[in-house]
N, C-alpha and C positions, 0 to 999 in steps of 0.2 A: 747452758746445760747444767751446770754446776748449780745455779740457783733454784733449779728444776727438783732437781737431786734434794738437796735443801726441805723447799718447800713437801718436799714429798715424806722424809723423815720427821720433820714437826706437825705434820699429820697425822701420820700412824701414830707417833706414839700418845698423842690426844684420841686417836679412835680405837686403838689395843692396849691402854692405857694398864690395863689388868693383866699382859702376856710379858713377862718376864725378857721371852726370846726377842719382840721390840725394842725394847730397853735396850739390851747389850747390840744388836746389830745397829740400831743407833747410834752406841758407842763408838763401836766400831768405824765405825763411816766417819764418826768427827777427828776418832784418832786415827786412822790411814791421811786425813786430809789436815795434820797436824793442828788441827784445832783441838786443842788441848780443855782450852777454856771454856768451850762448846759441851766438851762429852764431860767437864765435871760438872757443870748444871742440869745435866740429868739426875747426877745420884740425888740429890733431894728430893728432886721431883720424882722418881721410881719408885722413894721409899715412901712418899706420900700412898701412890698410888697401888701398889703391890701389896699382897696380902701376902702375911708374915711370911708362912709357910714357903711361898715362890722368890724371897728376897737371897735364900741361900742359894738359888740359880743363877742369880748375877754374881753376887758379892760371897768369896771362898772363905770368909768368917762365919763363925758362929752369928744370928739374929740377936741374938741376947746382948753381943757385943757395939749392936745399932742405934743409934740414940733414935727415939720415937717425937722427934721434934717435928 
């Protein structure tokens, strides 16, 4: 079930790749499930994919402050 779970999060956020609110409920899920190391290989991957304007709905800094790497 838990792999279920899994597989189902590394989906969305390949097919809503561009919706902010995947991202964080993504987060979410790796850190309720103490996968720590999970939910920080999202942020790079988010800011790939997120348009500038939607990155200050995850992250409570300033964009300006985001490296564009």
């Amino acid at each position: 079930m838990i792999q279920a779970a899994e597989d189902i999060w590394t989906k969305a956020v390949k097919k809503f790749s561009a919706h902010s609110d995947v991202w964080t409920k993504a987060a979410e899920y790796w850190f309720k499930k103490d996968d720590v190391d999970s939910a920080r290989e999202l942020l790079p991957r988010s800011l790939k994919s997120l348009d500038k304007s939607k990155r200050e709905l995850i992250f409570p800094f300033p964009s300006d402050r985001v490296s564009d790497s």
